[in-house]
Residue frames as qw, qx, qy, qz and C-alpha x, y, z in Angstrom:
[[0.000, 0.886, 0.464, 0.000, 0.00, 0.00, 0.00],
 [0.359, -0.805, 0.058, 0.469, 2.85, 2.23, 0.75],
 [0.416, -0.124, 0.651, 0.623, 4.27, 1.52, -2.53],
 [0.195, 0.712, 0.601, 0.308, 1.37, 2.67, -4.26],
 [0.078, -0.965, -0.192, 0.162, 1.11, 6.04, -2.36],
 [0.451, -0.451, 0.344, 0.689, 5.27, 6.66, -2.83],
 [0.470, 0.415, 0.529, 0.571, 3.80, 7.29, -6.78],
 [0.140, -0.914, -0.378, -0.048, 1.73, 10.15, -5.51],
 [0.476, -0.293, -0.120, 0.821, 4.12, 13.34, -5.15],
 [0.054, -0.964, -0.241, 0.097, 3.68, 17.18, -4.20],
 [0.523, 0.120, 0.138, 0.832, 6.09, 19.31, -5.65],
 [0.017, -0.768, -0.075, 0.635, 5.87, 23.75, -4.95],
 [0.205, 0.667, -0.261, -0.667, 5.51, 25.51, -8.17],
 [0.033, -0.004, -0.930, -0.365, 4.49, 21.66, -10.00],
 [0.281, -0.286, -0.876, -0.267, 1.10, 21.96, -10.91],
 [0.471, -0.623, 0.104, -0.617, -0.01, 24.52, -8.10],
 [0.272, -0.392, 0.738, -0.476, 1.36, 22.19, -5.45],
 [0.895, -0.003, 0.022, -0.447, -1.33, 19.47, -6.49],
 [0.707, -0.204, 0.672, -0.082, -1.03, 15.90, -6.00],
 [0.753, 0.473, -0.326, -0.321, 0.54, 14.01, -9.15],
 [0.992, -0.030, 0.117, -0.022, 1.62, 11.09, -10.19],
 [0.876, 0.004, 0.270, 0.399, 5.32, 10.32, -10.12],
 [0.359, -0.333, 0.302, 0.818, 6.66, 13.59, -10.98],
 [0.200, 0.269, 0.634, 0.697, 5.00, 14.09, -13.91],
 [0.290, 0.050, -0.051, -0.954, 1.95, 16.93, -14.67],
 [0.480, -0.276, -0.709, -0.437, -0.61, 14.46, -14.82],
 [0.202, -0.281, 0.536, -0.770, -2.55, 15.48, -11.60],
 [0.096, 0.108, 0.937, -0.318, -4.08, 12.99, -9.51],
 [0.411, 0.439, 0.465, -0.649, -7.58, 14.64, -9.80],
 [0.449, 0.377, -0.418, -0.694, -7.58, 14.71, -13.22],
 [0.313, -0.013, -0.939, -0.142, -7.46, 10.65, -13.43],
 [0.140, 0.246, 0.687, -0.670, -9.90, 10.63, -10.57],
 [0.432, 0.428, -0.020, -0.793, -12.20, 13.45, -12.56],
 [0.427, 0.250, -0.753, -0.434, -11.68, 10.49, -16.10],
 [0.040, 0.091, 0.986, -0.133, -12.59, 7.57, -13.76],
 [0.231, 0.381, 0.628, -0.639, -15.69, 9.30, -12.89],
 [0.519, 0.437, -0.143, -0.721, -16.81, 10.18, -16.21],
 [0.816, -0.147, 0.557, -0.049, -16.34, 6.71, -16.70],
 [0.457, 0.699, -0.550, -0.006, -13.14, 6.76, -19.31],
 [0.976, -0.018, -0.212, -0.055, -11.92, 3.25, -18.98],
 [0.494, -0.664, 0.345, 0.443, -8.54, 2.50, -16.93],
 [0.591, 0.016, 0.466, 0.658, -7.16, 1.15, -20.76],
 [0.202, 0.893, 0.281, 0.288, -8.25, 4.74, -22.59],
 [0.475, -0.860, 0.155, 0.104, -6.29, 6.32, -19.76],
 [0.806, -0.089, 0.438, 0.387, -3.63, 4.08, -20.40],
 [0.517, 0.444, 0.400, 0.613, -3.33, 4.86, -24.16],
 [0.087, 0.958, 0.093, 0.257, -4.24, 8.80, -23.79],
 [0.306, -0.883, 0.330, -0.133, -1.11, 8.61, -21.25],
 [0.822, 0.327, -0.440, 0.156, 1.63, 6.23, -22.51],
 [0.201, 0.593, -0.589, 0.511, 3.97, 7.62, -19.58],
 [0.606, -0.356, 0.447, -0.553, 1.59, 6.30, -16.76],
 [0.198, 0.144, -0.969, 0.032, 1.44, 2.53, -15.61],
 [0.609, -0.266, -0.720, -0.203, -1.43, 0.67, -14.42],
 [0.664, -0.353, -0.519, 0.406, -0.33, 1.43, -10.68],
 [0.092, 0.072, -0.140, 0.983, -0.48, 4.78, -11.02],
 [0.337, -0.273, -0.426, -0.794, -4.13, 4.65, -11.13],
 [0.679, -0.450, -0.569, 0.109, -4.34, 2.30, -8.36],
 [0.410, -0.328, -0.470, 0.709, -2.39, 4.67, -6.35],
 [0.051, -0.278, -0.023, -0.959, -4.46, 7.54, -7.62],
 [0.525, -0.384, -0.407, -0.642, -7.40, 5.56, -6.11],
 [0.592, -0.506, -0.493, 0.388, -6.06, 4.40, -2.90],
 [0.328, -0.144, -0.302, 0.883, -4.86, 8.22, -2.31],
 [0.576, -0.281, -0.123, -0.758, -8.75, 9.93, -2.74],
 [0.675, -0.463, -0.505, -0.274, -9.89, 6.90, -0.57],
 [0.603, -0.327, -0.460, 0.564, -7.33, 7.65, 2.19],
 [0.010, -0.152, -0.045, -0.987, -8.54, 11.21, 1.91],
 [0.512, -0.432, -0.406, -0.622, -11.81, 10.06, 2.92],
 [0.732, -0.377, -0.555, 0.118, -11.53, 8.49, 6.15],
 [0.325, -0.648, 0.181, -0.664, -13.18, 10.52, 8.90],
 [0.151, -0.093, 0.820, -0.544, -13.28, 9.49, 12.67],
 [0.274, -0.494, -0.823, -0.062, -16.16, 7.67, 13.95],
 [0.359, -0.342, 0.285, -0.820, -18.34, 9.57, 15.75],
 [0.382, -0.321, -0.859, 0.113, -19.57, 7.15, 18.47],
 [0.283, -0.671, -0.218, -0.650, -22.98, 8.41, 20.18]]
């Protein structure tokens, strides 16, 4: 799991500081923004030759570890 997130990097003055993948300008949200419009992972793939399969996994484990709130316990 940690290997997945280590793709994920924040570089100052890359991208407005956003989350991307591996150095490169391809900003996490954007894949995120493609999943949701539902743009297959292989479309992705081919529209981005530079990216791997595991970048996408780690773009979706790092929006799901961005969700997780405390419990509230009544």
């Amino acid at each position: 799991m940690n290997n997945l997130l280590s793709r994920i990097t924040q570089t100052p003055g890359q991208c407005g500081g956003r989350p991307c993948i591996r150095g490169m300008r391809i900003r996490v949200s954007d894949i995120l923004e493609m999943l949701s419009e539902n743009v297959s992972t292989t479309e992705i793939l081919e529209d981005f030759p530079d990216l791997e399969p595991e970048d996408i996994q780690a773009c979706l484990l790092f929006a799901a570890k961005r969700t997780e709130f405390p419990r509230l316990v009544a």
